[in-house]
DRENDO-1510 file (C-alpha; in Angstrom, 1 decimal, always signed):
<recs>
REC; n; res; u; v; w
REC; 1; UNK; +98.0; +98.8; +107.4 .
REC; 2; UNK; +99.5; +101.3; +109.6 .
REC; 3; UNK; +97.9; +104.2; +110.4 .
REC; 4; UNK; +99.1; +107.6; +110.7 .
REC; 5; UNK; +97.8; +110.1; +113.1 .
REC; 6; UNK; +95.3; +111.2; +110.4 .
REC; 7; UNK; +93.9; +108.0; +109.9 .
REC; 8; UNK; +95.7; +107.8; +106.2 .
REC; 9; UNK; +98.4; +105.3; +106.6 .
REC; 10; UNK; +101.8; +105.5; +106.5 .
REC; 11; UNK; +103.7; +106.8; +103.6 .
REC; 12; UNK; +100.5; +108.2; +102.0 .
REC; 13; UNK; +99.6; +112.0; +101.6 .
REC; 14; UNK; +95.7; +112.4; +100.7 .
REC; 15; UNK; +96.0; +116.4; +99.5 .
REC; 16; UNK; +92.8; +117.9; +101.0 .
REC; 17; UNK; +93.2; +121.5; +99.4 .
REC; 18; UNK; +89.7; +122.8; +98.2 .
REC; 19; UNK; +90.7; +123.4; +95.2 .
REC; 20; UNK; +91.6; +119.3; +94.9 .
REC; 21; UNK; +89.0; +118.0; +96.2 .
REC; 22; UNK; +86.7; +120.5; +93.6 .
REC; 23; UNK; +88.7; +119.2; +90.8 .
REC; 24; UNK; +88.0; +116.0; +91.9 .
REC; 25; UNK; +84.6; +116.0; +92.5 .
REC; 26; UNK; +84.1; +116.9; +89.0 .
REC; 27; UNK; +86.0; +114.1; +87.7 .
REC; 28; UNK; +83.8; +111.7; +89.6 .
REC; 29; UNK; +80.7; +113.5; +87.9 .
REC; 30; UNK; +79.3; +110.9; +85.5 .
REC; 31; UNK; +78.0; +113.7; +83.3 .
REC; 32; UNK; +81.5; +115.4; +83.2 .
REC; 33; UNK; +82.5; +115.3; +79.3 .
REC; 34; UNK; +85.3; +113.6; +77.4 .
REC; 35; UNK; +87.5; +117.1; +76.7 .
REC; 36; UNK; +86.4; +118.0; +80.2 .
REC; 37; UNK; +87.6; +115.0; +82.2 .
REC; 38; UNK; +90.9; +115.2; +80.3 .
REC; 39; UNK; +91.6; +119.0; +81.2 .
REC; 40; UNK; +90.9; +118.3; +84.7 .
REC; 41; UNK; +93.0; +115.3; +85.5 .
REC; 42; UNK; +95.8; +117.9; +83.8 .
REC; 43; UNK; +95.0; +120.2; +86.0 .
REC; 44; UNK; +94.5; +117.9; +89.2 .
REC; 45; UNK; +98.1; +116.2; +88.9 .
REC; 46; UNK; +100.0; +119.6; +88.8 .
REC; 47; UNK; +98.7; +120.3; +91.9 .
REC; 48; UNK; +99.4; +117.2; +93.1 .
REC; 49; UNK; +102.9; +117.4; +91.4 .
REC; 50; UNK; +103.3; +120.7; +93.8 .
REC; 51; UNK; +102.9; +118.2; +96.6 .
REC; 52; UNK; +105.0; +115.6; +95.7 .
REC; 53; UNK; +107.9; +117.4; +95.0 .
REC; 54; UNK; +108.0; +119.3; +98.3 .
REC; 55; UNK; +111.2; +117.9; +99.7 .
REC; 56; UNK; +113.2; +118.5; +96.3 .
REC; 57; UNK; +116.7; +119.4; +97.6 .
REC; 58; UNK; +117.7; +123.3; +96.7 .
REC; 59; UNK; +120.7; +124.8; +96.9 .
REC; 60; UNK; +121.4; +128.6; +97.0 .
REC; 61; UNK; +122.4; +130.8; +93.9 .
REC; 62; UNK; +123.7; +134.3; +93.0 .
REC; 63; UNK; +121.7; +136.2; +90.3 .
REC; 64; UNK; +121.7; +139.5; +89.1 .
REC; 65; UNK; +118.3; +141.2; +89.1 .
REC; 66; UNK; +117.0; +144.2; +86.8 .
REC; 67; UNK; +118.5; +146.1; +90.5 .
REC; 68; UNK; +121.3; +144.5; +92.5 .
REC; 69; UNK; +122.5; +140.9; +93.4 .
REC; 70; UNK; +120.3; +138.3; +95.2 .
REC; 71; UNK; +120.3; +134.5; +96.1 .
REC; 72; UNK; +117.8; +132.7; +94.9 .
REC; 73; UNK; +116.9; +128.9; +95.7 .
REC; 74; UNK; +116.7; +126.4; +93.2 .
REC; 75; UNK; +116.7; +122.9; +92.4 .
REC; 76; UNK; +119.7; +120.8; +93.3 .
REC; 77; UNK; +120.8; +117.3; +93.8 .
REC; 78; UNK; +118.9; +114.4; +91.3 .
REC; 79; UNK; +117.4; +115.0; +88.2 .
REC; 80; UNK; +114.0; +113.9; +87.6 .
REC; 81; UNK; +112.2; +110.8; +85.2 .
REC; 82; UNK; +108.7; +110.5; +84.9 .
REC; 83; UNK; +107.0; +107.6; +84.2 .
REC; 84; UNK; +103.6; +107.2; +83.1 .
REC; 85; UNK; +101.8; +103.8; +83.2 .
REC; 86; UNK; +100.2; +103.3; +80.0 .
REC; 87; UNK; +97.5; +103.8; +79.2 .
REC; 88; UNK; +95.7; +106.1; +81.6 .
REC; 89; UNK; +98.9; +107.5; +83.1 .
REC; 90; UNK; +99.4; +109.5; +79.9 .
REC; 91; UNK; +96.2; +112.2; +81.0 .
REC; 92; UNK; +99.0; +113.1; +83.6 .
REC; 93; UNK; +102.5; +113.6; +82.0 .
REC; 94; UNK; +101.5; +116.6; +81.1 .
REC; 95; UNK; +100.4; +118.0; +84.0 .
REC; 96; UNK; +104.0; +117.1; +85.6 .
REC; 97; UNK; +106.1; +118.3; +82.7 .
REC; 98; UNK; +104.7; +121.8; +83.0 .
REC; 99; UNK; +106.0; +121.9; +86.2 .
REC; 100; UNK; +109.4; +119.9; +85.5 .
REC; 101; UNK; +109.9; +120.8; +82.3 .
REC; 102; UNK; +113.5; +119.4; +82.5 .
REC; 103; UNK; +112.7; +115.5; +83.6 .
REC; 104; UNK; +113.3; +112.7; +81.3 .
REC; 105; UNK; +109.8; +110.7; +80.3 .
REC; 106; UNK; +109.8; +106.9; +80.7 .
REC; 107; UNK; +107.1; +104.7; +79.5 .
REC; 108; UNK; +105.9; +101.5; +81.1 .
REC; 109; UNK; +103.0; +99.3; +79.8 .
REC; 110; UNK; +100.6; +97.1; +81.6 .
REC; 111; UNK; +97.0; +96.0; +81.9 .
REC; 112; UNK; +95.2; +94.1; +83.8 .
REC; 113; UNK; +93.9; +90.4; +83.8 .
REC; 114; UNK; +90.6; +90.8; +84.1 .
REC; 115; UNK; +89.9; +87.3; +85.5 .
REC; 116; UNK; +93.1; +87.3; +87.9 .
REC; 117; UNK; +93.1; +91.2; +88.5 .
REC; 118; UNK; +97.1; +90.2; +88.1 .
REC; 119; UNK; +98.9; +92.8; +85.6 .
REC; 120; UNK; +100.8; +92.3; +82.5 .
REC; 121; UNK; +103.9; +93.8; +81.2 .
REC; 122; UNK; +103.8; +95.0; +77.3 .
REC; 123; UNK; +106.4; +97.4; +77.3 .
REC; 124; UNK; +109.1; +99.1; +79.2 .
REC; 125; UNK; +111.0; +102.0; +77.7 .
REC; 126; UNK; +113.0; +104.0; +80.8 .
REC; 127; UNK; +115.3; +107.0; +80.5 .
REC; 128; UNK; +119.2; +105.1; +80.2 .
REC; 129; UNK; +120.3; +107.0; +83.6 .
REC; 130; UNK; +117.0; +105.9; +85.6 .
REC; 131; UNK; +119.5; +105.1; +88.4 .
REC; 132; UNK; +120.4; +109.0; +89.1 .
REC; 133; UNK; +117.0; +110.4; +88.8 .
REC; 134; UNK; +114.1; +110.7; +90.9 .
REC; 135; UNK; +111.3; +108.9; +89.6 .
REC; 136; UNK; +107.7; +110.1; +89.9 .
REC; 137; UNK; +105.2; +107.6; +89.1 .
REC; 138; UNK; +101.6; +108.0; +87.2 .
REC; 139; UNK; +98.5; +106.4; +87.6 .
REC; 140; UNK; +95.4; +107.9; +88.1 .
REC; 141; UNK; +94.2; +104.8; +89.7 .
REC; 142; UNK; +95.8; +102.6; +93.2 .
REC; 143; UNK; +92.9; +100.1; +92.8 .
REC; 144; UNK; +94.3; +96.5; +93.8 .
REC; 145; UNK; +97.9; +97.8; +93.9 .
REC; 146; UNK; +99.1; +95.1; +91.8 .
REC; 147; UNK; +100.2; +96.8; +88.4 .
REC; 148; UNK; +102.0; +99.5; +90.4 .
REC; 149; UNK; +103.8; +97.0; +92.7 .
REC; 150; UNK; +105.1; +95.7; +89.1 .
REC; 151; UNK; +105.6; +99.0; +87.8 .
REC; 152; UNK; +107.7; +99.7; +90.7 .
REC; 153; UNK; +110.2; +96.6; +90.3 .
REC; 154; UNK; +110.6; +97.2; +86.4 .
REC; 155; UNK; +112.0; +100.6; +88.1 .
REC; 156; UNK; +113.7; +99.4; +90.5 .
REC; 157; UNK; +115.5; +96.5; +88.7 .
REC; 158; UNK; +116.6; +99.6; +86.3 .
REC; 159; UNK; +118.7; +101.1; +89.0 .
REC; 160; UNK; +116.4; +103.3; +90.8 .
REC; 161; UNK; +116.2; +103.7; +94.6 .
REC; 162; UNK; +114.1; +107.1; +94.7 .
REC; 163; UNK; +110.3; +106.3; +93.3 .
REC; 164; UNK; +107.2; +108.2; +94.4 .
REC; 165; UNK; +103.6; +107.7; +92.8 .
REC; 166; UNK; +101.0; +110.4; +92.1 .
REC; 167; UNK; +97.3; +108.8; +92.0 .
REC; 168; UNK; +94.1; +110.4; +91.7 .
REC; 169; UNK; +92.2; +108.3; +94.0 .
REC; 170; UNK; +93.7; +105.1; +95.8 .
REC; 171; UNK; +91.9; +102.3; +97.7 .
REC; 172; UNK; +93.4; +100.9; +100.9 .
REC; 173; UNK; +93.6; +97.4; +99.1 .
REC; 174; UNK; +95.5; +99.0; +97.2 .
REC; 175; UNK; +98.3; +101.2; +99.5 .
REC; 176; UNK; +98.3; +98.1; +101.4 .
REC; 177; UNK; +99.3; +95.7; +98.8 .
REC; 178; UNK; +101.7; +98.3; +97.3 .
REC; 179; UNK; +103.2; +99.0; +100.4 .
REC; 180; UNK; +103.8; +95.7; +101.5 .
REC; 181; UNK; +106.1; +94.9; +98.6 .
REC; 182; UNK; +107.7; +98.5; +98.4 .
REC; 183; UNK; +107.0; +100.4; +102.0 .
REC; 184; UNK; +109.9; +103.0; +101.1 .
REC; 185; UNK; +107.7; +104.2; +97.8 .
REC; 186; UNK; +105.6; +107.3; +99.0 .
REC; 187; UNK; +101.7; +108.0; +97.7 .
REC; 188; UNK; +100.5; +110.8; +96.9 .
REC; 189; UNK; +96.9; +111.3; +96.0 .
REC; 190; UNK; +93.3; +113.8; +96.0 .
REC; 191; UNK; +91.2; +110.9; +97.5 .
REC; 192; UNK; +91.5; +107.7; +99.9 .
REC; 193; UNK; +88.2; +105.8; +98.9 .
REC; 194; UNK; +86.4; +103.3; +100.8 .
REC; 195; UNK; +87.0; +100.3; +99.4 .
REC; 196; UNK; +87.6; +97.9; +95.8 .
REC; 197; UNK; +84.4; +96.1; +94.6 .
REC; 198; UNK; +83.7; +92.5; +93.6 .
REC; 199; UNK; +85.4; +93.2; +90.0 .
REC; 200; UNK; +88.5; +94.8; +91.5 .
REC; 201; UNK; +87.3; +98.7; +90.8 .
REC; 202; UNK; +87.5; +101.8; +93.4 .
REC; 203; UNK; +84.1; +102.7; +94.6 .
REC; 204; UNK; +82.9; +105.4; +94.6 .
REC; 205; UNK; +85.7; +106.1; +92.2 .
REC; 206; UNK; +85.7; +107.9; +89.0 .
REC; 207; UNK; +84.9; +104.9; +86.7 .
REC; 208; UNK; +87.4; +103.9; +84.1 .
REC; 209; UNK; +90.3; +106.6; +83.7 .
REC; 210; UNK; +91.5; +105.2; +80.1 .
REC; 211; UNK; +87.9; +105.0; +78.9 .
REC; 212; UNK; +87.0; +108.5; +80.6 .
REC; 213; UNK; +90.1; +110.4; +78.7 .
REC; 214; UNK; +89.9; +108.9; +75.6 .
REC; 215; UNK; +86.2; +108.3; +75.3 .
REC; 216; UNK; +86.7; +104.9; +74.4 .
REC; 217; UNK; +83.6; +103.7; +76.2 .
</recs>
């Protein structure tokens, strides 16, 4: 895995603003509650969201204010899709959409093979114009890399040659896998952990996303 001057590799941003990494921290809390958990991965993702959309292409427009005539900067080029990977992916659409209230919502479904680690595809349900949007990814977890690896060639094979992903916490299994089949997909993410376990989960990590937002466990 290539290593940028940092130390995070390549293509990977780890967003180290305190107010992150306190969000996070709270999220890894095992005590942190159902309702809790949920409002902070909201939370969490639109400041990653703020991140990830940094080098949005603006263009320059005329407006009147309540006083005299300015230009302003706004959004130009692509539109955006966002695609949440089902299940856990949902706890962070909405922190997105209340940035980019505009984008188009795509859904893809997979789990994971819990012998193989290997994912499986359930469903797929993308925006018709994929191909002239920008597409942000959602996961809250990179763990092996291999269900977003898939999600990113269900996206890809729709016409889409823009794709980022916004995790909460990756492992470097995982950015290396997922880089090594798509290196032109950039990462964003609140924490670069040491390492998957035996069973294919981050540690330390955050346990179970799905099972922490829903409190299905």
């Amino acid at each position: 895995m290539t290593q940028g001057v940092t130390g995070v590799p390549q293509g990977v941003t780890e967003v180290l603003h305190p107010l992150v990494q306190h969000k996070l921290g709270l999220l890894r809390d095992a005590s942190t509650p159902t309702q809790s958990f949920r409002q902070l991965v909201n939370e969490l993702t639109l400041l990653l969201t703020y991140e990830a959309t940094l080098e949005l292409a603006t263009e320059e427009v005329s407006v009147d204010t309540p006083l005299e005539q300015t230009t302003v900067q706004r959004i130009s080029g692509k539109k955006v899709a966002v695609c949440p990977i089902l299940r856990a992916g949902l706890g962070m659409l909405d922190g997105v959409l209340s940035l980019i209230s505009g984008a188009r919502v795509g859904f893809i479904g997979l789990y994971r093979n819990e012998e193989t680690l290997e994912p499986v595809e359930y469903y797929v349900k993308l925006p018709q114009d994929i191909a002239q949007r920008d597409v942000i990814l959602l996961d809250p977890m990179l763990a092996t890399g291999n269900s977003i690896a898939a999600a990113v060639s269900s996206v890809k094979e729709a016409g889409a040659d823009s794709i980022r992903l916004i995790a909460l916490i990756a492992a470097p299994e995982g950015i290396e896998r997922l880089h090594s089949e798509h290196p032109d997909v950039p990462v964003v993410v609140a924490g670069i952990d040491r390492a998957l376990n035996e069973r294919g989960y981050i540690v330390p990590g955050l346990g179970d996303a799905g099972d922490r937002l829903y409190g299905t466990k």
